[in-house]
N, C-alpha and C positions, 0 to 999 in steps of 0.2 A: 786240284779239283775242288770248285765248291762244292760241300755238303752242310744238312743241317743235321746236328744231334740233339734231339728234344727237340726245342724250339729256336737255337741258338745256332747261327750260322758259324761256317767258321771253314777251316783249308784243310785238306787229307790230301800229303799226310800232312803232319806239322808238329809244334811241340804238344799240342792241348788233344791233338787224336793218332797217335804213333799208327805202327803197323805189328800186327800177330806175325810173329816166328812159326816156323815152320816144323815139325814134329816125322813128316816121313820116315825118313832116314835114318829114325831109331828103331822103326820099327820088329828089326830082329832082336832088338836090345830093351827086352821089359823093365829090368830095374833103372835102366835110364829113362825107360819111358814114365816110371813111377818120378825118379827125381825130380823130372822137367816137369809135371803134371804139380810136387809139391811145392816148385818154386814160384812158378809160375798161375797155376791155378786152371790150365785149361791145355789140352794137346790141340793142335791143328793137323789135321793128316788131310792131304792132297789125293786125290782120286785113290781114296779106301772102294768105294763104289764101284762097280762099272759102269762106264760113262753111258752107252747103252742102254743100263737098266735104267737110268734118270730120264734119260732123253725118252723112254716111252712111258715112263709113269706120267713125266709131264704130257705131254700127249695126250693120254686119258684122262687128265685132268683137264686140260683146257677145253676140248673136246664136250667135257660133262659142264664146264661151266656155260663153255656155248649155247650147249642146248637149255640151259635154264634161264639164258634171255641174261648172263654177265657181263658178255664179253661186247664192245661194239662191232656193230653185226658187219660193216664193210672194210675191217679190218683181217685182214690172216690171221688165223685163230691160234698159230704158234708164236703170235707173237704177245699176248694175253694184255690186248688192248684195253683198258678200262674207257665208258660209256661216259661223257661229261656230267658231271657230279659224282659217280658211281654207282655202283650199286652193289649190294653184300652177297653175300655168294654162302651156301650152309654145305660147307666138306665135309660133315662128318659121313656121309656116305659113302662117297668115293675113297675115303681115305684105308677103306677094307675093301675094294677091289684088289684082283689079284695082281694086276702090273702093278699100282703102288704099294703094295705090301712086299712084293717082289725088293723094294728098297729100305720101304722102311723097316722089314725086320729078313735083312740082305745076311745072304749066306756069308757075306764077309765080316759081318759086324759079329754073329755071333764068335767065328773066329775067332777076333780080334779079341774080344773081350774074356773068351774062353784062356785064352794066353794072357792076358791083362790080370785078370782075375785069379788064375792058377786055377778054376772049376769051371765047368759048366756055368754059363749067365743065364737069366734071364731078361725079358723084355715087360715092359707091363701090354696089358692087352687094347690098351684106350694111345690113341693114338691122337697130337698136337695138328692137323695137319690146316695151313693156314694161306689165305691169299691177302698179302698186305698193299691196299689200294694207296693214290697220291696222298700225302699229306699225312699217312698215318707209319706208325712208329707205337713200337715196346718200350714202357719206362723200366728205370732201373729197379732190378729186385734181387735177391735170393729166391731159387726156384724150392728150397728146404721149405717155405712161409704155405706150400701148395701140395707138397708131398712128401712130408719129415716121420710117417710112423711106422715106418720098414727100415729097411737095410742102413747102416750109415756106410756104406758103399757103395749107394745108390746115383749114376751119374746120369746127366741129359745129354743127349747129343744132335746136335742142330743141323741138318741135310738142308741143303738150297737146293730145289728144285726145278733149277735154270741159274744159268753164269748170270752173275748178278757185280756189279760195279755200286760202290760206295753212295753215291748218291741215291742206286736203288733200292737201300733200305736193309744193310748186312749186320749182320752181330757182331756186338762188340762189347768186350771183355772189362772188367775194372781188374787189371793185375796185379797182384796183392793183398786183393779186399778177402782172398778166403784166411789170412793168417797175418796181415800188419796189425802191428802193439793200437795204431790207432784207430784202425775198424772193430778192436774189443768192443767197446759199447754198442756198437750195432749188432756184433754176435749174440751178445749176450742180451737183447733185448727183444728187436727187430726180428734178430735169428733163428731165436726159440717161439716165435709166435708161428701160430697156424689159422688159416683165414676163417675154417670151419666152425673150430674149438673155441674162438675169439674174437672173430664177425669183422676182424680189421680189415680196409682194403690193401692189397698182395705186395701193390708197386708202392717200394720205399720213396721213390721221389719219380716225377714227370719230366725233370731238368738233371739229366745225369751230371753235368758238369758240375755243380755245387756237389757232390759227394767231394770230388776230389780237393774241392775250395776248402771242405770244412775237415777233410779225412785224410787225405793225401791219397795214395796209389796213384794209377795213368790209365788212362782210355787206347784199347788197342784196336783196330778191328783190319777189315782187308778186302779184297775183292775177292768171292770167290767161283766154282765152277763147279759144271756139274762133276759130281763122282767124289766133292770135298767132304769132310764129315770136322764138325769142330766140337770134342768135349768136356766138360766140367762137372766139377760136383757138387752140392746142394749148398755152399756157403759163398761161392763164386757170383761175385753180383757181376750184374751181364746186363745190355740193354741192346739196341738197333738203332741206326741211323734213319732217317727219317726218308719216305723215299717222294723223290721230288719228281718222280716220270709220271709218266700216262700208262705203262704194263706194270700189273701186277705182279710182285715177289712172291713165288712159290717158297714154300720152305715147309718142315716138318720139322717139330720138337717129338723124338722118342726115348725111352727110359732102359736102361739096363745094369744090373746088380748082378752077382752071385747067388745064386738058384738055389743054395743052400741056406742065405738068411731071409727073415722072414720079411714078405711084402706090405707095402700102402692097399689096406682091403679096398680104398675107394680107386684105385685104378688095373685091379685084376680082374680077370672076367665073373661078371656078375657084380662088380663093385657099382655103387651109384655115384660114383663123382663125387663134386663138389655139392655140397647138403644145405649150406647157409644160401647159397643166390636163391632171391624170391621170396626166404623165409625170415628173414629182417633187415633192416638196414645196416650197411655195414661203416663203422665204423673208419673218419678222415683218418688218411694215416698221418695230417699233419696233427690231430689233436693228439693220436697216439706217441709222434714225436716228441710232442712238448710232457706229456704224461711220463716220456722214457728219460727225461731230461736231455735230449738230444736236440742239435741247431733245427729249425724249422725252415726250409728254404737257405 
């Protein structure tokens, strides 16, 4: 398949974009689920979800972007047509209705994480929920740079909401980068910045592929479906493929930790977010690169 990652074309799978392993199967088996999780840096679990409760959250989502004049208007609205040029779409409303909440904080996740965790988890209350139109794409980052002053067991986990194919724009993993000897420097620089505290912007680089030119690790990612869930944790740098279609990629970023340590106050109920957008300029993270003694590009 052609795909683009950043801005750089290239084949999936192949050597330079492999494919994500598969994590089900462990599922009765925690402590392997913890190994695969430190080896690797990310579990994949195949319909955690019920495929159901996806196929209606999307539904109401596309539904709500209909009506707000998103969607192109003589297209089938399950098929989440974008309108030639686009047009942006504001989810944070719908993303606390009850069909998609019904997912994204899914009687199975707590579960999951309940036995993952050995307690009770929690979720944060502020929810990622996103429509990725043609041409656009996630640079690579660590998610820790956005939400590092709670739990350090604090992990993301990424719901597609709708079967989505490579080209249409999926997550994908840098494997290794949470703990190779040569992603040091980036932990200890990049890693420990917070975008608030420090004004820098979030995304380490626009061109995921130079991480791996200057760092090493490998680019994973995969096709996935509804009812998939893929997760990591705050030092895991991650990006998406670029989506080259005319239907928007549903997806939701949501949090969850052990209930017992303490939370990110800007993403619990009543937190106010992110505090620096709007209140100054924030800071190239290629000047930052050069400032950390790190390759720039």
């Amino acid at each position: 398949m052609n795909v683009r990652f950043g801005y750089r074309d290239m084949r999936y799978p192949s050597d330079t974009l492999g494919t994500l392993r598969d994590s089900q199967h462990l599922l009765a088996n925690t402590p392997a689920l913890h190994a695969q999780m430190a080896e690797d840096g990310y579990l994949l679990l195949r319909g955690l979800i019920d495929r159901e409760k996806v196929q209606k959250a999307r539904a109401t989502i596309l539904h709500y972007m209909h009506e707000q004049n998103v969607l192109t208007p003589d297209a089938p609205v399950l098929e989440g047509v974008m309108p030639k040029g686009g047009r942006g779409a504001k989810m944070r409303r719908i993303a606390y209705s009850e069909d998609v909440l019904a997912v994204l904080q899914a009687t199975e996740l707590f579960s999951f994480f309940a036995s993952y965790f050995g307690e009770p988890a929690l979720t944060f209350q502020y929810k990622w929920l996103r429509a990725v139109g043609n041409e656009q794409y996630t640079g690579a980052h660590y998610d820790f740079v956005y939400m590092g002053r709670g739990s350090p067991r604090l992990h993301t986990i990424w719901i597609p909401l709708g079967d989505a194919t490579v080209d249409h724009g999926t997550l994908a993993i840098c494997r290794g980068s949470h703990k190779l000897p040569s992603f040091a420097r980036i932990r200890d620089t990049y890693g420990r910045m917070d975008v608030d505290r420090d004004g820098i912007d979030g995304w380490f680089t626009k061109d995921p592929m130079e991480i791996v030119e200057n760092f090493g690790g490998e680019w994973l990612t995969s096709e996935f479906f509804m009812g998939d869930v893929i997760l990591f944790g705050m030092h895991t740098m991650h990006a998406s493929t670029t989506n080259l279609t005319n239907r928007f990629r549903l997806s939701c970023d949501v949090r969850f930790q052990p209930a017992s340590e303490p939370a990110d106050k800007r993403w619990v109920e009543g937190g106010p977010g992110h505090t620096v957008h709007g209140i100054k300029e924030l800071v190239p993270m290629e000047k930052a690169r050069a400032d950390w003694g790190l390759p720039v590009g």
